[in-house]
Structures are given as C-alpha cells and as structure tokens.
C-alpha positions as CSV (number, residue, x, y, z in Angstrom):
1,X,-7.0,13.1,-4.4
2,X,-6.2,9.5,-4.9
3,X,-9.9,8.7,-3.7
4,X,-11.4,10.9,-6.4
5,X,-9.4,10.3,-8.9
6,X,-10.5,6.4,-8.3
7,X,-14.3,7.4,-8.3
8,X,-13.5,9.0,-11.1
9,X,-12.3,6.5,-12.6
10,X,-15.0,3.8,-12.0
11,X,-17.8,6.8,-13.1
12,X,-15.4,5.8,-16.4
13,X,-15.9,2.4,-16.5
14,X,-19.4,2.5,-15.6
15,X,-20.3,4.5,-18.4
16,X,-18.9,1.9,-21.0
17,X,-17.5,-1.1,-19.1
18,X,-17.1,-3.6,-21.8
19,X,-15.0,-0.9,-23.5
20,X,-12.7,0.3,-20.3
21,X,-13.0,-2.9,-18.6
22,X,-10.5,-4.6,-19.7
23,X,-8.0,-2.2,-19.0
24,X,-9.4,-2.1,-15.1
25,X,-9.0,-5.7,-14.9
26,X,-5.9,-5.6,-15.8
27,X,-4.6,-2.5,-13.5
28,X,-6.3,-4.5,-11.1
29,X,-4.3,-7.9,-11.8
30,X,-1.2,-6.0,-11.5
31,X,-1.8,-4.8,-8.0
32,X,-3.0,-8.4,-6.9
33,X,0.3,-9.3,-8.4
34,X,2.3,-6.2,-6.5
35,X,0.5,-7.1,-3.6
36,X,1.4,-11.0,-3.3
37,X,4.6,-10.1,-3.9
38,X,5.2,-7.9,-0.7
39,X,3.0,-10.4,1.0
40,X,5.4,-13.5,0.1
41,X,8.5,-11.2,1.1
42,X,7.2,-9.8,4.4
43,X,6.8,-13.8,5.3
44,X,9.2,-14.4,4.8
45,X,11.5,-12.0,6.1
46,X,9.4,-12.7,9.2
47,X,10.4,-16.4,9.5
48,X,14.0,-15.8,8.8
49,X,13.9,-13.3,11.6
50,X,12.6,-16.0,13.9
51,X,15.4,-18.5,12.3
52,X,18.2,-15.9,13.6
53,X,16.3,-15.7,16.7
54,X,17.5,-19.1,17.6
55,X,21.1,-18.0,16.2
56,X,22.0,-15.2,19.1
57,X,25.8,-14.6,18.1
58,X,27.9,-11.7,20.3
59,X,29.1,-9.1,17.3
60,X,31.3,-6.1,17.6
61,X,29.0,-4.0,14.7
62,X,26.2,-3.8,16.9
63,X,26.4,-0.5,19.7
64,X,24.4,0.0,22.6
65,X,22.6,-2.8,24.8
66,X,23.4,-6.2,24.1
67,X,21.9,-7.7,26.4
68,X,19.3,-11.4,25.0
69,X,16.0,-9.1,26.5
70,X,16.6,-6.3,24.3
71,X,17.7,-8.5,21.5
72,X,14.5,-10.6,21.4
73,X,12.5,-7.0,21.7
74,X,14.3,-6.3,18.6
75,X,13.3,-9.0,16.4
76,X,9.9,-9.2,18.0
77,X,9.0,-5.6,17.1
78,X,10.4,-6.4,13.9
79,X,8.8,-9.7,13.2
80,X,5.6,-7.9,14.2
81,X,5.8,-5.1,11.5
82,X,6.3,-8.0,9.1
83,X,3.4,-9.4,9.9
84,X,1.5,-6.3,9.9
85,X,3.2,-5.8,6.0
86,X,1.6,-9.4,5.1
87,X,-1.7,-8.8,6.7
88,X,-2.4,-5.6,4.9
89,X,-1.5,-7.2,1.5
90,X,-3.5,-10.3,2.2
91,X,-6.2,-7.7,3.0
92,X,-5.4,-5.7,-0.4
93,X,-5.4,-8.4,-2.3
94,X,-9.0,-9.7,-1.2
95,X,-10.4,-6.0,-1.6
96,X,-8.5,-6.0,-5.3
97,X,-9.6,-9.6,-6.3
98,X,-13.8,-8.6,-4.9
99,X,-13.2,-5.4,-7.4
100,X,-11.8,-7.6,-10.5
101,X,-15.3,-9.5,-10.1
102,X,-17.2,-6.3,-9.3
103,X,-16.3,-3.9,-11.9
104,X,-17.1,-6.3,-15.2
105,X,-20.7,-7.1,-13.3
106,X,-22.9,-6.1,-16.1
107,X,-24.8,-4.1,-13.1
108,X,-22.2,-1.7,-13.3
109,X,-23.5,0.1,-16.0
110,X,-25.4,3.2,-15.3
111,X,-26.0,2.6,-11.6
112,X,-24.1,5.3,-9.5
113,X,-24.7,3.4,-6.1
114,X,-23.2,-0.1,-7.7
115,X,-20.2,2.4,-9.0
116,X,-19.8,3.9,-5.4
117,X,-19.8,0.7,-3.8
118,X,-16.9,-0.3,-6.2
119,X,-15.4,2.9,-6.1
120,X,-15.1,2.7,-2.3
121,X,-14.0,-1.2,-2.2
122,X,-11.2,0.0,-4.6
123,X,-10.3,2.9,-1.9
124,X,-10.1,0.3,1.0
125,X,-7.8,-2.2,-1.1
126,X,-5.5,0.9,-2.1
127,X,-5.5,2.1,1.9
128,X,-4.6,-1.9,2.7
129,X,-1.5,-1.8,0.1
130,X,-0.6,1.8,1.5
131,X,-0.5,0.7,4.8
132,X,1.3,-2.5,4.1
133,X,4.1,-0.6,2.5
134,X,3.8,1.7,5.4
135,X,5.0,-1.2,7.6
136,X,7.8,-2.0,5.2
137,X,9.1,1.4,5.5
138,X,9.1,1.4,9.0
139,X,10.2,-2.3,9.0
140,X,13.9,-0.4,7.9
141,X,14.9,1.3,10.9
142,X,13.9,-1.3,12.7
143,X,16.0,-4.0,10.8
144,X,19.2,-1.4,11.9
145,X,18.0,-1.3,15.2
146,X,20.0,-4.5,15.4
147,X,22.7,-2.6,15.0
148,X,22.2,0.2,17.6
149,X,20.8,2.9,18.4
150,X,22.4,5.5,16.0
151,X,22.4,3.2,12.3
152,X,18.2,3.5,13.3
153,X,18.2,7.1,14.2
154,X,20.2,7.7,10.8
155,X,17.6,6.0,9.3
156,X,14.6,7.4,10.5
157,X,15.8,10.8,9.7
158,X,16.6,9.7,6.5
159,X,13.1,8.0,6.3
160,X,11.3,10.3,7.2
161,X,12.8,13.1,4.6
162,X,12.4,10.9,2.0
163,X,8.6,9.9,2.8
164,X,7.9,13.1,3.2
165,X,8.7,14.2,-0.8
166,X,6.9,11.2,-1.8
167,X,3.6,11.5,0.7
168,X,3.0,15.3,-0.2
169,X,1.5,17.0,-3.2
170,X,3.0,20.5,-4.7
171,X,0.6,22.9,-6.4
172,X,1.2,21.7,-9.8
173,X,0.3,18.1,-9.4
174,X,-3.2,19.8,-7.2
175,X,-3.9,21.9,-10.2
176,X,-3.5,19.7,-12.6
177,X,-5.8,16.9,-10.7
178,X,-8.6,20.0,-10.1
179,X,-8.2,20.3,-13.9
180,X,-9.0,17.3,-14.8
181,X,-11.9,16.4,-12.7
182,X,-13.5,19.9,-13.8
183,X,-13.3,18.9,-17.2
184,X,-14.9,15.7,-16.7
185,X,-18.0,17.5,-15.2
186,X,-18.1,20.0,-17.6
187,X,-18.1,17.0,-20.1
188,X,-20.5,15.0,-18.3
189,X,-22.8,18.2,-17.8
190,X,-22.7,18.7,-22.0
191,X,-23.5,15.2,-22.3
192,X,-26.8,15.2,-20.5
C-alpha cells in the first residue's frame, strides 16, 4: 500500500510539479533529516559499544553465562546491528537526496516512465529507512542480552507484539487506501 500510495503520489507531482513540488521537497528534506539522525545515533551507539568492550567489569545484574567469549559475541552481534542501522540510513539518505533532485527535473512533467523511475527510487529509499529502523528494533533485545537470557526474551515477546500492531493493516485503513486510489482514476479518467 505504501508503494502505491508513493506512485500515486509522484503521478501528483508530475502532473503540476512546480505547484506540488515544493511540498515533496520538503517531505523529502525531512526524511534526509530523520534519516541522519538514526544514522549519527546508530554510530555511535556502535563505538560506545566498542568503548565498553575494552571496559569488561564482573556485575551481579547480568544472569546466565558470563564468561569474556560470550561477552564479546554480545557486543559483536550488537555492534553489528548498529552498523546495519547506519548503513541502511546512509543508503536512505542517498536514495532520498537522488529523489529531491529528481522530482523538481522539469522532465518530470508528463512523462510516466521518468515518474516511475522516481516513484520506484522513492520505494527503495523508504525500504532502506524501514530496514534501518528494523535493525534498531531488533538492536533492543540485543542491548538486554547483556543482561541475560530472560530481560531479552521479555523483550522480544514484548517486541514482537508491539511490531506486530504497527506492521499490519486492519480493514479500515485497506478501505480507505482502495478509496482513495479509485477516486483518483475515476478523476484521472474524467480528465482525459
């Protein structure tokens, strides 16, 4: 839904783009914005996991295997999925920034192949910043992993229940997004 909603979206824009594109651009700017800002924080929660690496301190909070193997496995796999977060964002943010110059190309106008090829570089940036925020999701349980087994179980229960209300779409929000795009064709279909 999100993909045809974009399309949609950028059929918008190509119609009249000195008239909607200001507004794009600036949508746009805002994600490039969102999107450095994860990628700054999953950086640097990355090198201040390495920092504590160096710092391996013997805590009563932390349950389970204690051991310096299982320790450095820990803030390996999470160093990893912070790294993951920044690359994703770093790629959203170049998919973003090629769309900000794309969509006020004077080419735009009228040409439904030019407005695909936007439409779809838009897509890819928006899968990039879904799947860097993917990684900090998943980067939680992993952080109380430090702490044991059970604190990350907790979590990934608790995770998952809450991704799930976010991730999925009830029949209202279909309707209404079925709605919409049929009255944009019936509109488009009057206008020719």
């Amino acid at each position: 839904m999100e993909n045809t909603a974009q399309r949609a979206g950028m059929g918008a824009i190509g119609q009249d783009p000195f008239k909607n594109g200001v507004l794009a651009v600036q949508t746009l700017r805002n994600n490039i914005m969102a999107s450095t800002l994860l990628a700054t924080t999953a950086i640097t929660l990355s090198s201040l996991i390495g920092i504590f690496a160096n710092n391996d301190s013997d805590t009563k909070l932390v349950f389970g295997n204690k051991t310096s193997l299982n320790s450095s496995i820990k803030r390996l796999s999470i160093s990893l999925c912070f790294l993951v977060a920044f690359l994703c964002n770093v790629q959203s943010i170049r998919y973003y920034a090629h769309v900000s110059f794309l969509i006020t190309s004077p080419a735009l106008k009228g040409k439904m192949d030019f407005i695909d090829y936007v439409a779809k570089t838009l897509s890819r940036g928006s899968h990039s910043w879904s799947l860097g925020l993917r990684a900090f999701y998943v980067s939680i349980p992993l952080v109380l992993w430090i702490y044991g087994p059970i604190p990350m179980f907790t979590c990934c229960c608790l995770t998952l229940f809450i991704l799930y209300f976010l991730d999925t779409t009830n029949q209202i929000t279909r309707d209404l997004h079925i709605k919409s795009f049929k009255l944009e064709e019936t509109e488009d279909t009057e206008a020719a």
